[in-house]
C-alpha positions as a Markdown table, in Angstrom:
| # | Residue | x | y | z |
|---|---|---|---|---|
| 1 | Unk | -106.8 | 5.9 | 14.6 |
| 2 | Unk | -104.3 | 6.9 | 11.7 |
| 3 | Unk | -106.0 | 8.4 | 8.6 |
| 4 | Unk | -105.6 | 5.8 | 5.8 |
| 5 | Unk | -105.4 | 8.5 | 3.5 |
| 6 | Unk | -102.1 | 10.0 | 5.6 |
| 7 | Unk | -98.7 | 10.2 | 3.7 |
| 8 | Unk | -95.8 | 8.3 | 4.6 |
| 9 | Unk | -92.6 | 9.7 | 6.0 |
| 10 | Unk | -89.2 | 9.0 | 5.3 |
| 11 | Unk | -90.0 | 5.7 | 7.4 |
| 12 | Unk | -92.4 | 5.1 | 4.7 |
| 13 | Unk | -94.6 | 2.4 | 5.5 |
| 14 | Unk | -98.1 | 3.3 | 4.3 |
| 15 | Unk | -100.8 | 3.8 | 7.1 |
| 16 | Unk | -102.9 | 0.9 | 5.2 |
| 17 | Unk | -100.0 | -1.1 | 6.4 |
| 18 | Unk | -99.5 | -0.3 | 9.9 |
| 19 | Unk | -103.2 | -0.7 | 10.6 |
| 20 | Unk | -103.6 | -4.0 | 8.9 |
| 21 | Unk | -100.2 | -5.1 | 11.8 |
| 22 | Unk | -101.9 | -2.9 | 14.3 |
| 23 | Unk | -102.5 | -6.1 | 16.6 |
| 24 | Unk | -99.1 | -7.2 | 16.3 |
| 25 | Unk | -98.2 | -4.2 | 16.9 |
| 26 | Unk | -99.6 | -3.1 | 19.8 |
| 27 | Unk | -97.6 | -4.6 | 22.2 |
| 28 | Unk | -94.0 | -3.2 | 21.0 |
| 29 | Unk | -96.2 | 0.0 | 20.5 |
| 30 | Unk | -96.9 | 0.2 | 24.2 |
| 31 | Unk | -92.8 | -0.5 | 25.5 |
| 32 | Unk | -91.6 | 2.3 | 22.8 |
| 33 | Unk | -94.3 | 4.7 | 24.6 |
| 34 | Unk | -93.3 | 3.4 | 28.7 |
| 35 | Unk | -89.6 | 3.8 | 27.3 |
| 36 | Unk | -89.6 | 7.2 | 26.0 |
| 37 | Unk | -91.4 | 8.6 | 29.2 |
| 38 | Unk | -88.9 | 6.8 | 31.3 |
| 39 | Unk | -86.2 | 7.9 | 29.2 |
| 40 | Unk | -87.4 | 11.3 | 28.2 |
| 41 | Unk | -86.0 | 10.8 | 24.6 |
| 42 | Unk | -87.8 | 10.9 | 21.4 |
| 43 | Unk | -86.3 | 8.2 | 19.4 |
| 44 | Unk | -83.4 | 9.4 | 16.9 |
| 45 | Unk | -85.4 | 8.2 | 13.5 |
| 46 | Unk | -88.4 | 9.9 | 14.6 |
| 47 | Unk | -86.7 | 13.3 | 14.5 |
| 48 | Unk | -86.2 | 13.1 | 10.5 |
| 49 | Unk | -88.7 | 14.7 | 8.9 |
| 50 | Unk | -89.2 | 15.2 | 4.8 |
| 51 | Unk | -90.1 | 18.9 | 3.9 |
| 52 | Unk | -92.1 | 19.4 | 0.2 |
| 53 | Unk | -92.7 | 22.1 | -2.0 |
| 54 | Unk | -96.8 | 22.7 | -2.1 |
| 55 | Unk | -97.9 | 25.2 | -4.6 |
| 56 | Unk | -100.5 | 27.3 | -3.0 |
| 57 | Unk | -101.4 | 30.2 | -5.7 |
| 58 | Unk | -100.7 | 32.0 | -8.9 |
| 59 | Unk | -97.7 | 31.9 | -11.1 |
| 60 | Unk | -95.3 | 28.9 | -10.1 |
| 61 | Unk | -92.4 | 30.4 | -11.0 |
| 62 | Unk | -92.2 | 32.5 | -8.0 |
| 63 | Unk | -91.0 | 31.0 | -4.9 |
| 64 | Unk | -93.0 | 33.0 | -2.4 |
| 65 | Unk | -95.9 | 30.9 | -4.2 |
| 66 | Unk | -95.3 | 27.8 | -2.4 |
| 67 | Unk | -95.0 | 26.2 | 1.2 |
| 68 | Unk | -93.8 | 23.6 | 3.0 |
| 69 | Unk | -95.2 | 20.5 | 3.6 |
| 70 | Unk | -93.8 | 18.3 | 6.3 |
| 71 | Unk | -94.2 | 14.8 | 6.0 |
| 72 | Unk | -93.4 | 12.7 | 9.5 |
| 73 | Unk | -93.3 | 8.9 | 10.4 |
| 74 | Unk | -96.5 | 7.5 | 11.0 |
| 75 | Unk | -95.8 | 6.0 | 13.8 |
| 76 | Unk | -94.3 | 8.8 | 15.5 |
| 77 | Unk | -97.8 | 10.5 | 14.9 |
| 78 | Unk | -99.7 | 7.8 | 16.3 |
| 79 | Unk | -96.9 | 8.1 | 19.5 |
| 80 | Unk | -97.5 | 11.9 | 19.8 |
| 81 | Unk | -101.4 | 11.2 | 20.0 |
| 82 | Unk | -100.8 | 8.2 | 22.3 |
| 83 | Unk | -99.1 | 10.3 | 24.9 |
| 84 | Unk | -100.5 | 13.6 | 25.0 |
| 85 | Unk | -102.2 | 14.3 | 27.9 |
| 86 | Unk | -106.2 | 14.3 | 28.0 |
């Protein structure tokens, strides 16, 4: 259920791509998630985020002007979603 239109991450592989491999996927996928709740541990790569300037009003000169934009791995989004509790 990734949004095609989603951003990559420093992982950057495109959400077009990982849905077109979802099937193949699926299966590693499913052992990351029954890992990390065994383990407790969010995987290393996953903690690396990429932080961008977004200008949100007025002059752009002016720091106070913009905000951050955090761009994750895909793939830890789709885990996040996977295992939060319904």
């Amino acid at each position: 259920s990734l949004d095609h239109s989603s951003s990559t991450g420093p992982d950057e592989l495109a959400t077009i791509f990982l849905r077109n491999i979802s099937s193949v996927l699926c299966f590693a996928f499913a052992r990351l998630a029954r890992r990390i709740m065994a383990c407790g541990k969010w995987p290393l790569l996953w903690k690396s985020h990429w932080i961008s300037p977004l200008h949100e009003k007025e002059n752009r000169s002016l720091p106070g002007n913009y905000r951050g934009l955090q761009l994750t791995n895909q793939l830890s989004k789709a885990m996040e979603r996977f295992l939060r509790p319904q």
